[in-house]
C-alpha positions in Angstrom: -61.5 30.5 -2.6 -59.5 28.1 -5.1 -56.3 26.9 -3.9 -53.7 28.2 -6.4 -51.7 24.8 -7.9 -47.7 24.7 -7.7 -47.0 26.6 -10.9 -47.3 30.1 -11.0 -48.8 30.0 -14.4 -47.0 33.1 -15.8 -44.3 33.1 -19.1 -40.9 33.7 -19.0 -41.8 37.9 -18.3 -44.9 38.4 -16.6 -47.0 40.9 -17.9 -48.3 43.6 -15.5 -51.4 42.2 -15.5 -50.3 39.2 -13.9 -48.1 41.1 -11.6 -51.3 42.6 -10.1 -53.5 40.0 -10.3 -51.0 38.7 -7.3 -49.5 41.2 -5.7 -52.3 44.4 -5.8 -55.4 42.5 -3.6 -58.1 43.6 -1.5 -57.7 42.8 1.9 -59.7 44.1 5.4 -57.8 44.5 8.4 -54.1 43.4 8.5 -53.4 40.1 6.3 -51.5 38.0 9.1 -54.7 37.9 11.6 -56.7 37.3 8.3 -55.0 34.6 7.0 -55.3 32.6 10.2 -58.8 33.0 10.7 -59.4 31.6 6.9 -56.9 28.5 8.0 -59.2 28.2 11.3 -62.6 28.9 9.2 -61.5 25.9 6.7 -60.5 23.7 9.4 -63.7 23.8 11.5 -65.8 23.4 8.2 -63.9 19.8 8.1 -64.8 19.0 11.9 -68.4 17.8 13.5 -70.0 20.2 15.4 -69.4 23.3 17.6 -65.8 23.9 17.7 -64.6 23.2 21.1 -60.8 23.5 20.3 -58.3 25.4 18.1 -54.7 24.9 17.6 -52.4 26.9 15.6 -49.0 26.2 14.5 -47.2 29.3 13.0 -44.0 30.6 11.9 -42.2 33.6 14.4 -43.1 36.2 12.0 -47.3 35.6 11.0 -47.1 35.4 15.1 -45.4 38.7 15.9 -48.0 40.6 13.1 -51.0 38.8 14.8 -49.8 39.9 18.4 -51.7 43.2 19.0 -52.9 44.3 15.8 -56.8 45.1 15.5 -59.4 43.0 14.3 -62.0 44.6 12.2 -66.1 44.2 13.0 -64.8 43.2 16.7 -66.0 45.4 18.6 -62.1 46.2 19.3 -60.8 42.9 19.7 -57.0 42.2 19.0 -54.4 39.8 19.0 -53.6 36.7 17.7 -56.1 34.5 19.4 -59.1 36.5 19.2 -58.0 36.2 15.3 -57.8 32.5 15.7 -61.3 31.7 18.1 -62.9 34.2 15.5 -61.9 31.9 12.7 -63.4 28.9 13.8 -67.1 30.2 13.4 -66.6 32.4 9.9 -68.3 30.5 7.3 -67.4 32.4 4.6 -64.6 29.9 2.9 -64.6 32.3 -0.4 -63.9 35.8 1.4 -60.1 35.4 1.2 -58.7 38.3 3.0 -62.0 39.8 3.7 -63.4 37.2 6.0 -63.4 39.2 8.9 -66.4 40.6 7.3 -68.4 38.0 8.3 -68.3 38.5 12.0 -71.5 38.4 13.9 -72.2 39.5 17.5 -72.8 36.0 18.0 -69.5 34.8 16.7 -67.9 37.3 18.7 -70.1 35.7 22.0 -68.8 31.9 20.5 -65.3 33.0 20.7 -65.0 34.7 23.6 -65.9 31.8 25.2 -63.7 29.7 23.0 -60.6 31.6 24.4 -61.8 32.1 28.2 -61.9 28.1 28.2 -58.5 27.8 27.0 -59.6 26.2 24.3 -57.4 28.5 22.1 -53.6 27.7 21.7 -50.6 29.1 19.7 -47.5 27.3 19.1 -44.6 29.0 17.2 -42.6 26.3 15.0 -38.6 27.6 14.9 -38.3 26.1 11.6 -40.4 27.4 9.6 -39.1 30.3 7.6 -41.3 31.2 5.1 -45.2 32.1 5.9 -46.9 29.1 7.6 -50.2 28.9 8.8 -51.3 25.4 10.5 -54.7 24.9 12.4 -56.4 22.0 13.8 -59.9 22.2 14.8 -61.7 19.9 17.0 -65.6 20.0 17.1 -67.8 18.7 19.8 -68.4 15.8 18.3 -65.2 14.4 18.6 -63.9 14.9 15.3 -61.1 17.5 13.8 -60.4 19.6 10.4 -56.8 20.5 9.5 -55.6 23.3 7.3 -52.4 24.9 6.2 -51.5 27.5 4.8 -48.3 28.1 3.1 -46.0 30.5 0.9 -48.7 33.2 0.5 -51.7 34.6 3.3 -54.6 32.6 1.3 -52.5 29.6 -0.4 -54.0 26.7 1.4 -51.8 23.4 0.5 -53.5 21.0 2.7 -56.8 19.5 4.1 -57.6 17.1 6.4 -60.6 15.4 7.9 -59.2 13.1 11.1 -55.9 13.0 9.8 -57.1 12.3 6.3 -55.8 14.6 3.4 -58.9 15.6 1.3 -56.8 18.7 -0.7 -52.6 18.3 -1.1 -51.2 21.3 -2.9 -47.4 20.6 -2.8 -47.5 22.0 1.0 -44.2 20.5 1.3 -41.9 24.1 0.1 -40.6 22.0 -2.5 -43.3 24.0 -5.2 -43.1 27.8 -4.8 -45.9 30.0 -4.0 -46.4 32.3 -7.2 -45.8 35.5 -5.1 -42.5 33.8 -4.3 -41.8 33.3 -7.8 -43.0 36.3 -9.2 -40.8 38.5 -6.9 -37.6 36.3 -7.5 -38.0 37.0 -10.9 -38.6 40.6 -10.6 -35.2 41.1 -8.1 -33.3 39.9 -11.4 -34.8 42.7 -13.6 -32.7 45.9 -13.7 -34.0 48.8 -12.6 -34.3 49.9 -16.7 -36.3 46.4 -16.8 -38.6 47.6 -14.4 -39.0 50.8 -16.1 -39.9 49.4 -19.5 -42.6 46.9 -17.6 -43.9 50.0 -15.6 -44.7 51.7 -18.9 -46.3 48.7 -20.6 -49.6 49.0 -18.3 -52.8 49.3 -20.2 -56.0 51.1 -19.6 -57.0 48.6 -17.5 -54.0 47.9 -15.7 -53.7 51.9 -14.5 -57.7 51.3 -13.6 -56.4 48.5 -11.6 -54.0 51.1 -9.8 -56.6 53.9 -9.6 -59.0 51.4 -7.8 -56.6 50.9 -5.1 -55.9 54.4 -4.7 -59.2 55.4 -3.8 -59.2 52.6 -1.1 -55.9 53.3 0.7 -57.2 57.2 0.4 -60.5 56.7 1.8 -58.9 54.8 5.1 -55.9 57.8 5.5 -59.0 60.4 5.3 -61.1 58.4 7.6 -58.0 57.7 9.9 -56.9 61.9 10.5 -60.5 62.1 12.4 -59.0 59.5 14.7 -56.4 62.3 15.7 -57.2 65.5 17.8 -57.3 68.6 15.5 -54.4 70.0 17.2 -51.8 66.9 15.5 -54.1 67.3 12.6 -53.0 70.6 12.3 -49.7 70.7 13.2 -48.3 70.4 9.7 -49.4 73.8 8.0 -48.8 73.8 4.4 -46.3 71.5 4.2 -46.9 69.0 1.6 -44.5 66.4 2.9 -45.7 66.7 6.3 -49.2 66.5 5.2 -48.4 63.6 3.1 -46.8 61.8 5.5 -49.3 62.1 8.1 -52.0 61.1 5.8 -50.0 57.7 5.6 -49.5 57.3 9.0 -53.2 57.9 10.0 -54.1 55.2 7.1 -52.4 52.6 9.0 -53.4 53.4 11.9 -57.3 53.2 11.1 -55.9 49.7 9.0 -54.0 48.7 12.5 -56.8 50.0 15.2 -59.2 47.2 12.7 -61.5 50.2 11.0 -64.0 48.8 8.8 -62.3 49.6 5.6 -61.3 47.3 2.8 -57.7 48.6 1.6 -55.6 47.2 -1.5 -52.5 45.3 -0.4 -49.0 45.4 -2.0 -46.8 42.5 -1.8 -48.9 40.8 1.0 -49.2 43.9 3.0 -52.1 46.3 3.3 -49.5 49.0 5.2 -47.1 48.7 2.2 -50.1 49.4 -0.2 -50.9 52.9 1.8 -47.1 53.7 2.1 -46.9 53.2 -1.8 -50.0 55.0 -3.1 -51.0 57.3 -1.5 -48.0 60.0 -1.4 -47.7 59.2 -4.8 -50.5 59.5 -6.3 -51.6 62.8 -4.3 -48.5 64.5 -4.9 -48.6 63.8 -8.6 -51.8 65.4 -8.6 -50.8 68.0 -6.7 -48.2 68.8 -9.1 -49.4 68.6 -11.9 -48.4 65.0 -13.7 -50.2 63.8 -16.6 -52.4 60.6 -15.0 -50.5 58.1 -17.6 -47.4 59.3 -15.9 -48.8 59.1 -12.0 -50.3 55.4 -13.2 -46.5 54.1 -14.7 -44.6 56.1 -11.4 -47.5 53.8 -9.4 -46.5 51.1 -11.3 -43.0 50.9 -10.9 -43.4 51.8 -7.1 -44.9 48.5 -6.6 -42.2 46.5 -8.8 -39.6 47.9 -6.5 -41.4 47.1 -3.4 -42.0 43.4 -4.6 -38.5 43.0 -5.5 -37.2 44.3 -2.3 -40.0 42.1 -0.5 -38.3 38.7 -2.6 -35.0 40.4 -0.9 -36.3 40.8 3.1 -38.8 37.9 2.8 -42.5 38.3 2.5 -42.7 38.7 6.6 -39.2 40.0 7.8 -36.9 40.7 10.5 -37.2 44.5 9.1 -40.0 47.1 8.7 -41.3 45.8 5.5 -42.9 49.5 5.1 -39.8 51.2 5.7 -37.7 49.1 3.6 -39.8 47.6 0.9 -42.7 50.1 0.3 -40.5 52.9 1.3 -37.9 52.2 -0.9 -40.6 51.3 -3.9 -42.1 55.0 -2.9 -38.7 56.3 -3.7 -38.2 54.7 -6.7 -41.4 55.9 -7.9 -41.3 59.7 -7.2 -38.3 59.6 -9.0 -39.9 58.4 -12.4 -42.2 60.6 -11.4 -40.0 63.4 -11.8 -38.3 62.6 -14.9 -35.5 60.3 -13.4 -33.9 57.6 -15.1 -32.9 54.0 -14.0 -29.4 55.3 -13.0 -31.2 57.6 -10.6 -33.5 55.3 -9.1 -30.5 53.6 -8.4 -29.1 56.5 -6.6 -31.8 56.8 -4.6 -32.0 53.2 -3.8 -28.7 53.7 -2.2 -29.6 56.7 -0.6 -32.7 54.7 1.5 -30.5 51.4 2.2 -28.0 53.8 3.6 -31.2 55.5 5.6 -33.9 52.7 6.7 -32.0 49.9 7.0 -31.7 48.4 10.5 -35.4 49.8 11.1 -36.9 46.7 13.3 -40.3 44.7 12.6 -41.7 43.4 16.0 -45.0 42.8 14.8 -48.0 44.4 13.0 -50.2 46.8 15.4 -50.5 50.7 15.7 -47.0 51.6 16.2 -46.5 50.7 12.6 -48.3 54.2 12.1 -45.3 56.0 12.3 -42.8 54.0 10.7 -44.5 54.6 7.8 -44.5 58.1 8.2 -41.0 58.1 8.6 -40.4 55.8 6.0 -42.5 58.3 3.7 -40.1 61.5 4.8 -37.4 59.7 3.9 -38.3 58.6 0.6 -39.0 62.1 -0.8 -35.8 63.1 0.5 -33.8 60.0 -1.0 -35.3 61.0 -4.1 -34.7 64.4 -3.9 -31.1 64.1 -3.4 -30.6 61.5 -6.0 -32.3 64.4 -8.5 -29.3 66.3 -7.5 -27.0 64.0 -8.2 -26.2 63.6 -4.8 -25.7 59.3 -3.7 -24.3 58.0 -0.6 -21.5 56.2 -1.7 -19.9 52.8 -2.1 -17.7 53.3 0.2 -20.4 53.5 3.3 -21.3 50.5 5.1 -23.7 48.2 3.3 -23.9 50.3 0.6 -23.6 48.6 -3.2 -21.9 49.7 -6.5 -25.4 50.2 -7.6 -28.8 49.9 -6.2 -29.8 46.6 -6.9 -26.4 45.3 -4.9 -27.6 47.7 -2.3 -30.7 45.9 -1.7 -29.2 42.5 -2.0 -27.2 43.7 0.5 -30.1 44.9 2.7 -32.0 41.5 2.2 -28.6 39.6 3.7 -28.8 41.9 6.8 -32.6 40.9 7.2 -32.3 37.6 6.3 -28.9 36.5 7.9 -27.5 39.3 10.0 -30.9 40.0 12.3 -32.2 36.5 13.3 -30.9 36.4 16.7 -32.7 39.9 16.9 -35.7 38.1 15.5 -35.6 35.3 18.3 -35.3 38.1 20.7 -38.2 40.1 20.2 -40.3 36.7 19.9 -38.9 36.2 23.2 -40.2 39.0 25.0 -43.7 38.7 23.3 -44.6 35.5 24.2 -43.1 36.6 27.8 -45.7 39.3 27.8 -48.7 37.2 26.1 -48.1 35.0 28.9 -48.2 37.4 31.2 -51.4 38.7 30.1 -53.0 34.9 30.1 -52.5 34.5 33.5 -53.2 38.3 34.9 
């Protein structure tokens, strides 16, 4: 892996291709558990010897998406410091967002004894509001490797070797992480801005798209064997049902750490599935030409970054409810022959809907927020195509769309911390709990 400099390297107007060359990545098992086993991996290839200690310094939110969530080739492990012991013997400095694929039987035997030393230990910095990812690794012989991670789940700003920087990156947040800057500068397009870069994707861009498809598909197939038949079932004929069942077992596999790669969206793989999937299955099942499913795609995923630069890349909200939801809206209806001014209807129509819908951490409850997030989507939309909007008059609710998610982001961002502090709060009360049962 090559730490990314400070400059996100992209024009005045990215072009799509450089949109997905950051925001549409491969990534096994959930990012947040991922990106601290890379910090941990780089750390211990600094220190001498076997690693007989790990610390981690992380922001509230990496630490509430680490808690439970599933780690893949674990043989079921979960949780944020498995994810961290497991780091410290990966190898693999290159895999990015696919290290986990490196475990062995006897890494897993290495860490477990790692963590029932109490060698293993998380400390959640306040401060820190953006995505921060700091561990220090001390090997047997005395020594220690330091790495952080900053602004995006594989940006590593800084190195050390016993306290001596060997890699600075501008690890400092004065230097945004290209994601960062590339969603900023998406939130200021209008939604007729989006549009026109939606339709500007080439061959290889859409092949880009397609690629990703098949990945989040193959996990939501793979994760409805995970269900009994009868649940499986239960939908009938009903497309929506059936769509948004498919999502939900999708993240589930992704959240229960099933061996499949998926493509993320805006840092999440849960957002990708949410996205693609419903879209690209009910565009086929309809009919669409595949130029038209490929630009709806496209434009989903603008939407869901711009909303992302609104909540925060990890935020006090479900990011798949009101990010990739409200992206899924936006793109069924292009989809359907919609204009900006209805894509802005139905923006309203899911701020009015989602918002308030709670993130405590990444784990296999997510499941059925997205499928919730999903039903409500096809319904925004819906109701925008008949020209029916909730109005400015409710609540949060803006003149337009775009004021309606700036408005959604200030709830997240402003309105829900103390929430956020809260359900920290009772996490680390029951990790506790758990150390010492």
């Amino acid at each position: 892996m090559t730490p990314r400099n400070g400059s996100d390297g992209f024009g005045d107007t990215p072009g799509f291709s450089d949109y997905l060359a950051v925001e549409w990545k491969p990534a096994l098992g959930c990012t947040e558990p991922a990106s601290i086993a890379l910090a941990a991996a780089n750390a211990a290839s600094l220190s001498s010897g076997e690693p007989r200690s790990a610390h981690l310094v992380c922001d509230a939110r990496i630490y509430k998406n680490c808690y439970a969530v599933g780690i893949p080739h674990s043989d079921g492990r979960t949780g944020i410091l498995w994810s961290l012991a497991i780091g410290c013997f990966l190898t693999d400095l290159d895999a990015g967002l696919e290290c986990f694929r490196g475990i062995t039987p006897e890494i897993l035997e290495k860490a477990g004894s790692l963590v029932r030393s109490g060698g293993v230990t998380v400390e959640v910095d306040p401060a820190r509001e953006g995505l921060f990812v700091g561990c220090l690794v001390t090997g047997a012989a005395g020594s220690g490797g330091r790495a952080v991670i900053e602004g995006g789940h594989t940006r590593i700003v800084r190195l050390e070797r016993d306290g001596v920087p060997v890699l600075e990156e501008g690890g400092d947040g004065s230097v945004d992480a290209p994601e960062k800057s590339l969603r900023r500068r998406l939130a200021g397009l209008t939604f007729h801005e989006m549009i026109t870069l939606a339709r500007s994707l080439g061959p290889e861009d859409a092949a880009a798209l397609r690629k990703g498809v098949d990945l989040n598909l193959a996990i939501a197939r793979h994760g409805l064997g995970l269900f009994p038949r009868s649940f499986v079932g239960l939908a009938g004929e009903d497309p929506l049902t059936r769509l948004s069942r498919l999502v939900l077992a999708g993240v589930h596999a992704r959240m229960s750490g099933e061996d499949f790669v998926v493509m993320s969206l805006a840092g999440s793989g849960n957002k990708g599935i949410t996205c693609s999937v419903p879209l690209a299955l009910w565009g086929e099942e309809k009919g669409y030409p595949s130029q038209r499913v490929d630009q709806a795609l496209a434009l989903a995923c603008l939407v869901t970054s711009a909303t992302t630069h609104h909540l925060g890349t990890l935020s006090a909200v479900c990011g798949c409810s009101n990010a990739a939801g409200i992206g899924l809206a936006a793109g069924l209806v292009f989809l359907e022959g919609g204009d900006a001014e209805v894509v802005s209807m139905a923006m309203n129509n899911m701020v009015g809907n989602v918002a308030g819908m709670i993130c405590d951490g990444a784990k296999i409850g997510c499941a059925l927020k997205t499928m919730t997030s999903v039903d409500a989507a096809f319904r925004s939309a819906s109701l925008a195509h008949n020209g029916i909007c909730i109005p400015f008059t409710d609540g949060i609710i803006g003149k337009d769309g775009a004021r309606s998610l700036r408005n959604l982001g200030r709830i997240a961002t402003t309105g829900m911390t103390a929430m956020d502090d809260e359900i920290l709060a009772i996490m680390q009360e029951k990790l506790h709990r758990l150390e010492n049962d």
